[in-house]
C-alpha positions as CSV (number, residue, x, y, z in Angstrom):
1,X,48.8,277.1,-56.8
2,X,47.2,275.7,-59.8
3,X,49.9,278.0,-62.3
4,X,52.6,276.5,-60.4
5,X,51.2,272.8,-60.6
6,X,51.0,273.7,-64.4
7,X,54.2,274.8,-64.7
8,X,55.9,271.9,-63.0
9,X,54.4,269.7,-65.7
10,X,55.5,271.1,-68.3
11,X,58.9,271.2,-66.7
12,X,58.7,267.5,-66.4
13,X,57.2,267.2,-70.0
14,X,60.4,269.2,-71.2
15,X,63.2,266.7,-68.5
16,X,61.3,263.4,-69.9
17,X,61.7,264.2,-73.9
18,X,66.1,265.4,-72.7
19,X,66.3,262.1,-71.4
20,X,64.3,259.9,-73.2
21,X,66.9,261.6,-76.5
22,X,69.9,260.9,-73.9
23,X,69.4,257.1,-73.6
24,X,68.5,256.9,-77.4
25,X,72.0,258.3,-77.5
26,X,73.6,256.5,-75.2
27,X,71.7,253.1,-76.9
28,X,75.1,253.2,-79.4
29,X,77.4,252.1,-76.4
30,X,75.6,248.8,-75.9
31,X,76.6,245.8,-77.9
32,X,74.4,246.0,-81.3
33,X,71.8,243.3,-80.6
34,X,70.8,244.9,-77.7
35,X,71.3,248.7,-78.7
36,X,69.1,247.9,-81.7
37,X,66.2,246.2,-79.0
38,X,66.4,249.5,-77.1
39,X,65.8,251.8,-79.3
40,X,63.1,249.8,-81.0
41,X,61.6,250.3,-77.3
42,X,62.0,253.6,-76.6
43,X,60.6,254.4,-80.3
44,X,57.5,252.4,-78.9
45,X,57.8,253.7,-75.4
46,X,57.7,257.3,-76.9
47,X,54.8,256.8,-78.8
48,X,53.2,256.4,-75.3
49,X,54.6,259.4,-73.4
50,X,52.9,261.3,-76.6
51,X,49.6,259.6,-75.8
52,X,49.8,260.2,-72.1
53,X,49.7,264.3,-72.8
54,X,46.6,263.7,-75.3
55,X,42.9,264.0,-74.0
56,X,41.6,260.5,-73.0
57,X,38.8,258.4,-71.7
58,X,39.8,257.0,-67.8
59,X,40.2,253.4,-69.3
60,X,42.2,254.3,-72.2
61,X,44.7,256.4,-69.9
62,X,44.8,253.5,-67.7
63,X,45.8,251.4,-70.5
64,X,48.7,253.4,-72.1
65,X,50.3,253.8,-68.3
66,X,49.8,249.9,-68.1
67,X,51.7,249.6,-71.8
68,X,54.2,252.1,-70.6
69,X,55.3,250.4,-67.5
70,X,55.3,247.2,-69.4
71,X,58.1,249.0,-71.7
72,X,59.8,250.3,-69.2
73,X,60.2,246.4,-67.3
74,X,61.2,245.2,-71.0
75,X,63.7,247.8,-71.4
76,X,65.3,246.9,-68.1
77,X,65.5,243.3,-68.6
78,X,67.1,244.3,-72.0
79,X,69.4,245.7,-70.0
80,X,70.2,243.6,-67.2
81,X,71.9,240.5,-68.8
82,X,74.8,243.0,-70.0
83,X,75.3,245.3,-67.0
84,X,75.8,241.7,-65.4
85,X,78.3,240.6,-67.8
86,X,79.9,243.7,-68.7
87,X,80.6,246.5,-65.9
88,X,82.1,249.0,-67.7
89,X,81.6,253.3,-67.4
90,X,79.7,253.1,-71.0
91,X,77.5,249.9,-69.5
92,X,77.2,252.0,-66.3
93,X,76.3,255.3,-68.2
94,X,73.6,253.8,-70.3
95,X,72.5,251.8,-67.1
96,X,71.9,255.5,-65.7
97,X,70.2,256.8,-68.0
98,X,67.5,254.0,-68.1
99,X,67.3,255.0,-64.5
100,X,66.5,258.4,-65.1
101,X,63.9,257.2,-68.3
102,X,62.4,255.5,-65.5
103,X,62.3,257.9,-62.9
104,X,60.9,261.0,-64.9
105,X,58.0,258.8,-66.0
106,X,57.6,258.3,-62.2
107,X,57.9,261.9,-61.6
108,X,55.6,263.4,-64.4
109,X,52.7,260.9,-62.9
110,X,53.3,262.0,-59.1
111,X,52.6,265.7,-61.2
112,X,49.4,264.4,-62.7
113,X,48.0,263.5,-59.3
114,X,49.0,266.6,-57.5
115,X,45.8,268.9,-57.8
116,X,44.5,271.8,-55.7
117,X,43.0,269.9,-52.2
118,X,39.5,269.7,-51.5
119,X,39.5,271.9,-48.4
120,X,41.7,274.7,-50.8
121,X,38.4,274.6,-53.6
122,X,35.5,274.9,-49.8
123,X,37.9,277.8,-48.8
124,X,37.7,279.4,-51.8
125,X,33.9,278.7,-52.3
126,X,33.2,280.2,-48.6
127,X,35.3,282.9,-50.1
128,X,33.7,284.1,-53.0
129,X,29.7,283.5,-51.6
130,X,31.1,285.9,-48.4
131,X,32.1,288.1,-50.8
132,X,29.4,288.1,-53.0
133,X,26.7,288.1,-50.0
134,X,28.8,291.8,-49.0
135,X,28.3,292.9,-52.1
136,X,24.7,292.3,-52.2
137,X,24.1,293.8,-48.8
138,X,25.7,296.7,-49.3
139,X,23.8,297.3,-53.5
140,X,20.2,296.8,-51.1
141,X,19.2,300.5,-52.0
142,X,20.9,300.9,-55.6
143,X,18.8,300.7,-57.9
144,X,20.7,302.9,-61.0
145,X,23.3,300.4,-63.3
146,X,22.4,297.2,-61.4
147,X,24.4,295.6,-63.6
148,X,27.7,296.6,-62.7
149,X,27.7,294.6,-59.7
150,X,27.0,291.5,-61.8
151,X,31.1,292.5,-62.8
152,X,31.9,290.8,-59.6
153,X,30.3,287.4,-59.6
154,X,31.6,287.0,-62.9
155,X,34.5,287.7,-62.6
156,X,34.8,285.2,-59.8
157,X,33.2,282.3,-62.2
158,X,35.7,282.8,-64.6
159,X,38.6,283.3,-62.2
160,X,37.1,279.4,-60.7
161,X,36.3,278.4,-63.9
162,X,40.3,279.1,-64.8
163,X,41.6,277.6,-62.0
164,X,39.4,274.7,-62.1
165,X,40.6,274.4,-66.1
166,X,44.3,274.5,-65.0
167,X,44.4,272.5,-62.9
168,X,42.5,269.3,-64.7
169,X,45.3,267.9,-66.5
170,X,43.7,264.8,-68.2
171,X,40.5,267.2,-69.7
172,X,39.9,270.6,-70.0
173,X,40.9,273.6,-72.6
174,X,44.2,274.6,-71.7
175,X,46.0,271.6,-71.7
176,X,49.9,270.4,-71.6
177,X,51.4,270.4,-75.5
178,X,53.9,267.6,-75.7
179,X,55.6,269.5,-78.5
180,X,59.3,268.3,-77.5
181,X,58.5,264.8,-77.4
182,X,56.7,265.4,-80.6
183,X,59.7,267.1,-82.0
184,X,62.1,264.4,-80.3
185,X,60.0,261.8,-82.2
186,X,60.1,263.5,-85.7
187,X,64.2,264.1,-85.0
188,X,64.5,260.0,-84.2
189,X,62.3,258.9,-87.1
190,X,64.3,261.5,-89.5
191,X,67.8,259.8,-88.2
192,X,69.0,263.4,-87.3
193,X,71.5,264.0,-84.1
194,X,69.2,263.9,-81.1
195,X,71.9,266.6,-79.4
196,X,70.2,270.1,-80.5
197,X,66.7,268.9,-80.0
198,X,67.3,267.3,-75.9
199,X,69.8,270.8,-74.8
200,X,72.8,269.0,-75.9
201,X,73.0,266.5,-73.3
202,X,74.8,263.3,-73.8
């Protein structure tokens, strides 16, 4: 449970820095003034997505999802005044892929929250002491190399300990590695083509 939870945001670490590149792309079929304001935003608005994945106090990570959304309702007003003056497919394709900027931040959030439930951690817990009291019962009269049955209840720490460390996003040691929105960033400060870097989508 907690692998797959893992997984799944890394996936969406992966989908935000393709489409995040894809509307940086898709920026050059707005009219200038307002393809220049965009990407100046999503420069900014990457910055965050980069801060989101680092290890933060509770206030601070409140504050960069406040900024973020804040970027996110500036890039859409950016947006509005010519997808109401000008409906054409390149209007209509950069339009979408705001829409999907939005939406993956949306996404990778609703994966943030999504941890192991409480009753799964008692089930476990009720688990492991059952196991361990069986254990103990049954070692009563063994009194030669008492401490292979310490192998047990440490092996179910660590296996907790693990899972526990999994599946804390925001602290922890194994955490999430923005590395392609870090790459994404160092490809849009350089000036090089985004296309490689995002899969090739466009």
């Amino acid at each position: 449970m907690a692998i797959a939870r893992y997984d799944l945001r890394q996936t969406y670490e992966e989908a935000e820095a393709n489409v995040i590149g894809t509307e940086f792309l898709r920026a050059d079929l707005l009219p200038s003034k307002t393809a220049a304001a965009i990407k100046g935003l999503l420069s900014e608005y990457l910055d965050q997505r980069i801060l989101f994945y680092s290890k933060q106090d509770y206030e601070t990570a409140r504050q960069i999802t406040q900024r973020t959304i804040a970027l996110e309702n500036a890039m859409w007003n950016e947006l509005l005044p010519v997808a109401r003056t000008q409906s054409t497919p390149a209007i209509a394709l950069a339009i979408s892929g705001m829409n999907d900027v939005i939406n993956s931040q949306g996404y990778t959030q609703t994966a943030w929250w999504n941890r192991i439930p409480t009753a799964a951690w008692w089930l476990m817990a009720a688990i492991a002491i059952g196991a361990n009291i069986l254990i103990g019962f049954g070692a009563r009269n063994f009194k030669h190399n008492v401490c292979l049955f310490m192998i047990f209840p440490m092996m179910i720490a660590i296996s907790f300990f693990l899972i526990a460390d999994i599946d804390s996003p925001r602290g922890g040691v194994i955490r999430i590695d923005p590395r392609n929105l870090i790459d994404l960033k160092h490809n849009m400060n350089a000036g090089q083509n985004l296309a490689p870097t995002i899969g090739g989508k466009k």
